[in-house]
C-alpha positions in Angstrom: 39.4 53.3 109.9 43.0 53.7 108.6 45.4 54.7 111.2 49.7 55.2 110.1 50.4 52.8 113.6 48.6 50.6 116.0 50.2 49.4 119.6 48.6 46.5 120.5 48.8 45.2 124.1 51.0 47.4 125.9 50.6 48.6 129.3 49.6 52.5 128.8 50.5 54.7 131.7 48.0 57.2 132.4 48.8 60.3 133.4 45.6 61.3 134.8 45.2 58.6 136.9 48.8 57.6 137.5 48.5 53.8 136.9 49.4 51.6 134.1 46.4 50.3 131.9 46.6 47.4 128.9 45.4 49.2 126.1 45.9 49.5 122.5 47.3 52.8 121.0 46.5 54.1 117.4 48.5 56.5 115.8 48.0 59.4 113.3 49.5 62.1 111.4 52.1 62.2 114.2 49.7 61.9 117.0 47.8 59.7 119.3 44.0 59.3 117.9 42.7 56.6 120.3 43.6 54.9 123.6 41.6 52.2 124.5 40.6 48.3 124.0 39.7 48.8 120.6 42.1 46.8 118.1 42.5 45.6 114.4 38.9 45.2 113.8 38.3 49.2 114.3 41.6 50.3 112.8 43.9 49.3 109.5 47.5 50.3 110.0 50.2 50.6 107.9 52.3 49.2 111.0 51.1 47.3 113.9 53.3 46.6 117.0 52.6 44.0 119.5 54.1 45.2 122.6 53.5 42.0 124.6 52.7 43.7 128.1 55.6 45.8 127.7 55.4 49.5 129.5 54.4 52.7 127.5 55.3 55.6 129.0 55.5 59.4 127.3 58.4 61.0 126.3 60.5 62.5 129.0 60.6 66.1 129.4 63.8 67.9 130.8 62.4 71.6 131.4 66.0 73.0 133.0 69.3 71.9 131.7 71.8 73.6 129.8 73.6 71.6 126.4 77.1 73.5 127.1 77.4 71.4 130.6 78.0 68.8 128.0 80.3 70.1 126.3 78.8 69.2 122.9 76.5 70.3 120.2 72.9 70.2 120.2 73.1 67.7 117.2 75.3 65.6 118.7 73.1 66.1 122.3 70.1 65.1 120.7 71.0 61.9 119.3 72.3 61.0 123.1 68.9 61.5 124.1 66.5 60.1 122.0 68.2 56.5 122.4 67.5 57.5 126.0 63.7 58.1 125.9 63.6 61.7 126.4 62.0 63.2 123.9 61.1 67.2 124.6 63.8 69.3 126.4 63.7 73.7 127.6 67.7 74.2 127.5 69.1 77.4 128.6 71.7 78.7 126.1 73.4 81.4 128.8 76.4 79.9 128.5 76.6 80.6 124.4 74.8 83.6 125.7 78.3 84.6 127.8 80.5 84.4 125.0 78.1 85.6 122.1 75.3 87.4 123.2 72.0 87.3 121.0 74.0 85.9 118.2 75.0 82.5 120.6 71.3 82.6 121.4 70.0 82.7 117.9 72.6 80.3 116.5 72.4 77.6 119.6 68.3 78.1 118.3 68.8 77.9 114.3 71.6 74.5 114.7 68.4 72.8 117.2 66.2 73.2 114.2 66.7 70.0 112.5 67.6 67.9 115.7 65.4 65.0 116.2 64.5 65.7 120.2 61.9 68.7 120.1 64.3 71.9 121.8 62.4 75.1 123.1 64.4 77.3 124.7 64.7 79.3 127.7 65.9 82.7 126.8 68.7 83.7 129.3 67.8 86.5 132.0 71.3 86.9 132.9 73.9 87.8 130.4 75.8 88.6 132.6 74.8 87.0 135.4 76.4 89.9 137.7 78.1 93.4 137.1 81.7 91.8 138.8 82.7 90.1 135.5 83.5 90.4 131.9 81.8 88.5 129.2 82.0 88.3 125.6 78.5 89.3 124.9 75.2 90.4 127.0 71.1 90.3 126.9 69.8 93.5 126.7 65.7 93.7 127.5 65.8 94.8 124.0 67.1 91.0 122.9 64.6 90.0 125.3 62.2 91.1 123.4 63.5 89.6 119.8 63.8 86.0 121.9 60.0 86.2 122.7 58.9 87.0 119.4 60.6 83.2 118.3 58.2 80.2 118.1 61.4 78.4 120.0 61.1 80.1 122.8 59.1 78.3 126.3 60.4 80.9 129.1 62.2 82.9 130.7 65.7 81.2 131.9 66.4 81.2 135.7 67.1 84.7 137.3 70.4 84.5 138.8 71.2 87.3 140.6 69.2 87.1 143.0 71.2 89.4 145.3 69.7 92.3 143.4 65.8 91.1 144.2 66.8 90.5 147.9 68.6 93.5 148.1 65.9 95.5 146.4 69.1 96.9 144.2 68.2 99.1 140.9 69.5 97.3 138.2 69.3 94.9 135.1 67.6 92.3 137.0 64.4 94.1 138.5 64.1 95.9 135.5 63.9 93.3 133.6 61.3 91.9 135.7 59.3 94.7 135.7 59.3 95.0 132.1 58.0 91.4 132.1 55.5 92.2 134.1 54.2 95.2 132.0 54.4 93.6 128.6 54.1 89.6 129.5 52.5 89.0 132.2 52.1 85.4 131.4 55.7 84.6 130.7 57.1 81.8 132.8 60.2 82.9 135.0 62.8 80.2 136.1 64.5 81.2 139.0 67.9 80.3 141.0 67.2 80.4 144.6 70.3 79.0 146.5 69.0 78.9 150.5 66.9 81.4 150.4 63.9 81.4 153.1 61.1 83.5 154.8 61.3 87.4 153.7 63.6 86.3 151.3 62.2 83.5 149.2 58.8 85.5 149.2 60.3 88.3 147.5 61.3 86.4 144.8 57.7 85.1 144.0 57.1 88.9 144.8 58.9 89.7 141.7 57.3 86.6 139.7 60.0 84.4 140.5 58.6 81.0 141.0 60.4 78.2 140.7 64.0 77.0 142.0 65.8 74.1 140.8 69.3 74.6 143.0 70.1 71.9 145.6 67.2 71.5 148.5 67.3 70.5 151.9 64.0 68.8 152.8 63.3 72.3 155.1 63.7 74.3 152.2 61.9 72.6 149.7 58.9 72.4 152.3 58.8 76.0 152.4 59.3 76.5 149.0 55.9 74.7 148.1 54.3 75.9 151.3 54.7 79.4 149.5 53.8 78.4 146.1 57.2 77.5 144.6 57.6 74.8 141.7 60.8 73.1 142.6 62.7 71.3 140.2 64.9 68.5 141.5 68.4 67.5 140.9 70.6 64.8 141.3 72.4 66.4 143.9 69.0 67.5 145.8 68.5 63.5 145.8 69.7 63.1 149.4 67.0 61.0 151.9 65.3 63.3 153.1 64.0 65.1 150.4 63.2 61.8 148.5 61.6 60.5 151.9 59.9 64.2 152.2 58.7 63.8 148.1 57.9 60.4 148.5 55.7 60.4 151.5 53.9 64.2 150.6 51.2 64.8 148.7 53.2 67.2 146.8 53.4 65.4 143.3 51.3 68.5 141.0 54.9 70.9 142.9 57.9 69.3 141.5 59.4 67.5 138.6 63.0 66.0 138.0 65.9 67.8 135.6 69.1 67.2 134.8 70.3 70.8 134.7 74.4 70.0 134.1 75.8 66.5 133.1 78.8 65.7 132.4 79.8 64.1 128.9 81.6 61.3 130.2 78.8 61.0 132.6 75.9 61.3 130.0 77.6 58.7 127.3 77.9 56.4 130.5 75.2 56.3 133.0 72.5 58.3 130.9 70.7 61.7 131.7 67.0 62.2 133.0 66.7 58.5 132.4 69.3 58.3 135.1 67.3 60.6 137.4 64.2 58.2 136.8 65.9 54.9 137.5 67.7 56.8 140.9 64.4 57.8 141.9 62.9 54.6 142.0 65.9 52.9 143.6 65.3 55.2 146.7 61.9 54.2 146.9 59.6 56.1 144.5 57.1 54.3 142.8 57.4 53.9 139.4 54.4 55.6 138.4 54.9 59.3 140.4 58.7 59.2 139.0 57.5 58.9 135.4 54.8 61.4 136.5 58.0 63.5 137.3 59.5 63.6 134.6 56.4 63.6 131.7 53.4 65.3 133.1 55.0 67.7 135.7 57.2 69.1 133.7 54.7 69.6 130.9 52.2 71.8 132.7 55.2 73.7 134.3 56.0 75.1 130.7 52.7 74.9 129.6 53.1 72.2 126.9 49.5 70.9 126.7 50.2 68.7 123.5 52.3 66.3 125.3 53.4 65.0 128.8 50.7 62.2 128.7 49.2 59.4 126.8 46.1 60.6 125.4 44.2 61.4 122.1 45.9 64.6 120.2 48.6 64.7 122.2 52.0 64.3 119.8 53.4 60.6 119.7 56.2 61.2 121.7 56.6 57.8 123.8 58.9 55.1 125.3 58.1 51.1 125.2 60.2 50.0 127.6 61.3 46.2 128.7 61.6 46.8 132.6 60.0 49.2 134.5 62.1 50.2 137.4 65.6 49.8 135.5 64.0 51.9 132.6 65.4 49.0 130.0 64.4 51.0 126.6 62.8 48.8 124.2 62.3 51.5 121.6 61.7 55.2 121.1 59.1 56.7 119.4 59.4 60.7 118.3 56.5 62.0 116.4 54.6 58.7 116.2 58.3 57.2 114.3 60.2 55.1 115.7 63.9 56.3 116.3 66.9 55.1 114.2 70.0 53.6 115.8 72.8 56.3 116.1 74.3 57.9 113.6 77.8 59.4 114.8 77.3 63.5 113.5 80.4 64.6 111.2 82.7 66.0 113.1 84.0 68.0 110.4 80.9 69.4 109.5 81.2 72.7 111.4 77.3 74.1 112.1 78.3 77.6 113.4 79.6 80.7 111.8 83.6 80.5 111.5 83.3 83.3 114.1 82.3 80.6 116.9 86.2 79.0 116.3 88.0 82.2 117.1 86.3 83.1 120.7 89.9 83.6 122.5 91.6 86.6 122.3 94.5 86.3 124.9 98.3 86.1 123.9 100.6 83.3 125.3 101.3 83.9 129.3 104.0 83.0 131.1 105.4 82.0 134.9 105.5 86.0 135.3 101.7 86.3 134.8 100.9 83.9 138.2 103.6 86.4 140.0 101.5 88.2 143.0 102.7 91.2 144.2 101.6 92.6 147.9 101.6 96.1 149.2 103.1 95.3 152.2 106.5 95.7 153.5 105.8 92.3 156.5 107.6 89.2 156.2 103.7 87.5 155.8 99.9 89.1 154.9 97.1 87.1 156.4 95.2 86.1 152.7 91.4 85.2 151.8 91.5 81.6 150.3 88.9 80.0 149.0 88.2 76.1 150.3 86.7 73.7 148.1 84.8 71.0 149.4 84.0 67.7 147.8 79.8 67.3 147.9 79.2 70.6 146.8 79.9 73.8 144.4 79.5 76.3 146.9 83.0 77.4 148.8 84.2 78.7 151.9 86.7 81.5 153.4 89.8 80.9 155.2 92.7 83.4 156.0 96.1 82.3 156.4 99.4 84.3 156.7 101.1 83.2 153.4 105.0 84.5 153.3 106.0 87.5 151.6 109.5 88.5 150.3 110.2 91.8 147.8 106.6 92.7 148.1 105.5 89.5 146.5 103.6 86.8 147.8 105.6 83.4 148.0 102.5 81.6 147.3 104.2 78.4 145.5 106.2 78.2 148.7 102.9 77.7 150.8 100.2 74.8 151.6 97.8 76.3 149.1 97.4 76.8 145.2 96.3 79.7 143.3 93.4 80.1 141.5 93.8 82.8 138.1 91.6 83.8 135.8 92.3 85.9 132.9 89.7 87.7 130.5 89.5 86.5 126.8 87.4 88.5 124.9 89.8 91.0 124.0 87.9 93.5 125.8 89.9 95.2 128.7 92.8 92.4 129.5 91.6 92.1 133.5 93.3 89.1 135.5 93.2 88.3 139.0 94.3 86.0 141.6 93.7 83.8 144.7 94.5 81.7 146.8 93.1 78.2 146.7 93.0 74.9 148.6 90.6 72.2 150.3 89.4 69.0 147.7 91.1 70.3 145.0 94.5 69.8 142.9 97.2 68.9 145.2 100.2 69.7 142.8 100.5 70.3 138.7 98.0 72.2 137.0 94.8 72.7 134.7 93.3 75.3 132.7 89.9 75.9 130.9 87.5 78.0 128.8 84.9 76.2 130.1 84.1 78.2 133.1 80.8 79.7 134.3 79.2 81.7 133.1 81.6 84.4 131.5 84.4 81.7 130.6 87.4 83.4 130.5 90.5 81.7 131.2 90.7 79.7 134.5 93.8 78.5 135.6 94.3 76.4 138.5 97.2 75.1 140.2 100.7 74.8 142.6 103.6 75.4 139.8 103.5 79.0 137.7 105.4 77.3 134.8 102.9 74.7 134.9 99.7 77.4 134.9 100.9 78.6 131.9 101.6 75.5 129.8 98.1 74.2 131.1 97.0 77.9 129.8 98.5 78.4 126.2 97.0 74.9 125.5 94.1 75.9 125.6 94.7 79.3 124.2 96.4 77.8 121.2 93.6 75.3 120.5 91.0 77.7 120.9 89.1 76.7 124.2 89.3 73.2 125.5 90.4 71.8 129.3 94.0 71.3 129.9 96.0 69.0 133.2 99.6 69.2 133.1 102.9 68.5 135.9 106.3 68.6 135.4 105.4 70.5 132.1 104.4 67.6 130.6 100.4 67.5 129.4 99.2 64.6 131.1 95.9 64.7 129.4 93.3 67.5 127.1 90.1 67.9 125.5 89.3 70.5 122.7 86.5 73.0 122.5 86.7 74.9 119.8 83.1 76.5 119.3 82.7 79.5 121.2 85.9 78.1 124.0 83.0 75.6 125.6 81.9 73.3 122.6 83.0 70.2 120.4 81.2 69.3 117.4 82.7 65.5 117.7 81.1 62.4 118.7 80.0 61.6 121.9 81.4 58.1 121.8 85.0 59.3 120.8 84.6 62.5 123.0 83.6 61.0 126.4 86.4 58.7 126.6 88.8 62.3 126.5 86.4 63.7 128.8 87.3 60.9 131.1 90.9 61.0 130.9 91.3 64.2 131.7 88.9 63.4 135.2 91.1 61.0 135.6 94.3 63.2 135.6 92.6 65.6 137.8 91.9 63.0 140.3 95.7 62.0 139.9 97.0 65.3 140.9 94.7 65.3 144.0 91.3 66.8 142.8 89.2 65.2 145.2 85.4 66.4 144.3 82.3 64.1 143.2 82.7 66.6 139.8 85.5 68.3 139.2 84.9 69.8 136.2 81.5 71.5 137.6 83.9 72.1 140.8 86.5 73.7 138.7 84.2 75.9 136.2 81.9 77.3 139.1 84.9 79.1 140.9 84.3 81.4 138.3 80.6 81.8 138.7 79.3 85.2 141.6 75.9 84.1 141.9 77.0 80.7 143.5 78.1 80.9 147.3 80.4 81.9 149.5 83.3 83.1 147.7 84.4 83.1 143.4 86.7 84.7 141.5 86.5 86.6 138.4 88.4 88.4 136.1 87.5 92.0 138.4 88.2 90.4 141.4 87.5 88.1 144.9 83.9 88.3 145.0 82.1 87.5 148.1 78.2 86.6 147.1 76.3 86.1 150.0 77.4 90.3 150.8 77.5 91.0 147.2 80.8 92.9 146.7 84.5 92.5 145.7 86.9 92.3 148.4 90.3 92.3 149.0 92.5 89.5 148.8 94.6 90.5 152.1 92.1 90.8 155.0 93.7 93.7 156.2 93.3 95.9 153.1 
């Protein structure tokens, strides 16, 4: 029988059995046909590959991540993954989402079209993700609706506010759940579930939220499978117990590994779920459940049934790989093809409509912008500041008397930063203000567009004259990250599409990424990420305390509140 590709001698992982088999593999038309010990003298191939005992494992499958963490297209995104061995990813476009609406949904969509990793999307629930910020765009149930009618589509993005389901608030959220419910029932939900237990968790699968990818303690992620959650794993859910707790549980058919944010620099260097794989299996997974974990898993969870395993019909998506627990790559297969080396995108080529490049809307600011003026007539007010903390993205209150002179507060003259953020969509010209301190800049400043998940303006830092350098760099270029001190700019990157995105090359990009981590950690910034520490002060839906553009919010009680504790 004539057959495009036969894989001779390679050790085939099985999915349904979870062990590795010698087998030969015969390809067609983009798929597997046959898995088993029959060879040349059954099939005539146009190509024949002698893997030599090397491992074949399916493509991987990344059902929760989102491209903007990265900072880069999703041409440029897919080329970094396929050299990696992941072959089928479900991003989450809310950030595009935040500054576009439907449009940044739809283009993120139409620009994936012709990228070589297979995208289906997650439509985003949560556009805003709260009523306490401004965006430049929103998802009505109404753009719901369009979303599901595309052939792109997998699900329905993580439900974010999940203050309102708790709650039991009218609003955007539970409607849109109910509407789900009424017109399709069958949709998968995502959901973002940060320490939620008991009453609480269970009223989230109440309301057909049922899965949580945010970082797990080995007590919460037992009681999320105990009550019928899927739980999707991060690196930073990696800690020892909840590997030990995966690892000695039969619990393999109620989890599966993502990536959800990575870094650029972080991606070009140390790899993406390919990372998570190898990690795994350094803290004592075998081999076979972490592949499991990130192929088979993750395939069921979305409901993918034509790939995930190694098995006639299934599409050709697979890895041959030269060591098993490093995850060496020998080659990549996509489609029953084997991938081509690298091949750097245009940078000039711009994909999006010229309206993606012209996303900020602010005029120049100045030291008199990061001025903060105080109602009170006392020589000090006892002020709300929010700690940062290296390990995590979730913050913590403090008040401290901060000195005040002419009704303004001397903040520059205290212990602590300030944190600013100013609205860019040309909408309604909110700022706000507050205090800032714990593992994070010590002096100088930086600003950035790339904040979640409405990205305004951030600014962070201890000089005013500095803030607004740091800030009309990045206004001037269009979006981008900016560290300056002394008013000198001590390193940048640009992102010009939609204030969050660069159309270069990850190989020139991440080396810029990099510097300007390295000029954070300079001026003090002291956290294991500190762009995703930086971007989420921004973000209401992440504990204890953020700030945006309408205010301090305080999430765990679901309000804004007062800078000065006794106002």
């Amino acid at each position: 029988m004539q057959v495009d590709t036969l894989i001779l001698g390679a050790r085939v992982f099985n999915s349904y059995i979870k062990r590795f088999e010698v087998k030969n593999a015969a390809l067609l038309d983009g798929r597997f046909f046959y898995i088993g010990d029959r060879g040349p003298a059954e099939f005539q191939a146009d190509s024949v590959v002698h893997a030599e005992g090397k491992w074949m494992i399916p493509g991987l499958i990344d059902i929760h991540l989102h491209i903007e963490s990265s900072m880069v297209s999703p041409a440029v995104f897919s080329e970094a993954l396929l050299e990696r061995g992941i072959t089928t990813i479900v991003p989450e476009p809310h950030e595009m989402a935040n500054v576009f609406g439907l449009e940044g949904v739809q283009q993120m969509i139409n620009v994936s079209r012709d990228c070589a990793v297979d995208m289906f999307y997650a439509i985003p629930s949560s556009v805003p993700a709260t009523d306490w910020e401004t965006t430049g765009g929103s998802i009505t149930i109404e753009d719901v609706e369009t979303l599901i009618q595309s052939e792109s589509v997998a699900c329905m993005g993580e439900i974010m506010n999940y203050n309102d389901i708790v709650q039991q608030k009218n609003g955007r959220t539970l409607e849109l759940l109910d509407y789900l419910r009424r017109h399709h029932p069958a949709m998968i939900i995502e959901g973002h579930v940060p320490r939620l237990m008991d009453l609480d968790l269970q009223r989230m699968l109440y309301a057909g939220v049922n899965s949580d990818h945010t970082h797990q303690t080995a007590e919460g992620l037992e009681e999320r499978i105990k009550a019928g959650m899927f739980v999707e794993i991060q690196e930073k859910s990696m800690s020892a117990p909840v590997m030990d707790y995966l690892i000695q549980k039969d619990v393999n058919e109620h989890f599966c590994f993502v990536t959800d944010d990575i870094m650029p620099d972080d991606l070009h260097r140390t790899g993406h779920l390919d990372m998570i794989l190898r990690k795994a299996v350094q803290m004592g997974m075998s081999p076979e459940d972490a592949v499991y974990a990130c192929t088979f898993t993750p395939a069921r969870r979305m409901g993918f049934s034509d790939r995930g395993a190694i098995k006639a019909g299934s599409t050709a998506d697979f890895v041959l790989l030269n060591d098993l627990e490093t995850f060496t790559v020998d080659r990549v297969y996509k489609n029953g093809k084997p991938s081509v080396p690298y091949q750097a995108v245009d940078s000039d080529r711009k994909a999006f409509p010229d309206s993606f490049y012209k996303s900020i809307r602010l005029s120049d600011l100045s030291g008199d912008d990061f001025r903060i003026p105080v109602s009170t007539t006392d020589v000090s007010s006892l002020q709300r500041v929010i700690m940062v903390k290296d390990g995590s993205t979730f913050t913590t209150e403090e008040q401290h008397d901060i000195t005040v002179s002419g009704q303004e507060l001397l903040w520059e003259n205290s212990s602590f930063g300030l944190l600013s953020t100013f609205e860019r969509y040309g909408r309604n010209g909110n700022h706000s203000h507050v205090l800032i301190g714990g593992d994070v800049l010590a002096r100088g400043a930086v600003a950035t567009s790339y904040s979640h998940d409405n990205h305004n303006l951030l600014v962070a830092g201890h000089s005013a004259s500095d803030m607004a350098l740091a800030a009309n760099e990045v206004i001037a270029h269009q979006g981008g990250i900016c560290v300056v001190e002394n008013g000198e700019v001590l390193a940048m990157i640009y992102l010009p599409v939609g204030g969050i995105l660069t159309e270069e090359p990850l190989q020139s990009f991440a080396p810029k990424v990099q510097k300007v981590r390295d000029a954070l950690k300079q001026l003090g910034y002291r956290h294991y990420n500190p762009f995703m520490s930086l971007s989420t002060l921004s973000l209401p839906v992440s504990p204890a305390l953020k700030l945006t553009d309408q205010g301090l919010i305080d999430v765990q009680k679901g309000c804004i509140v007062s800078n000065a504790v006794n106002n």
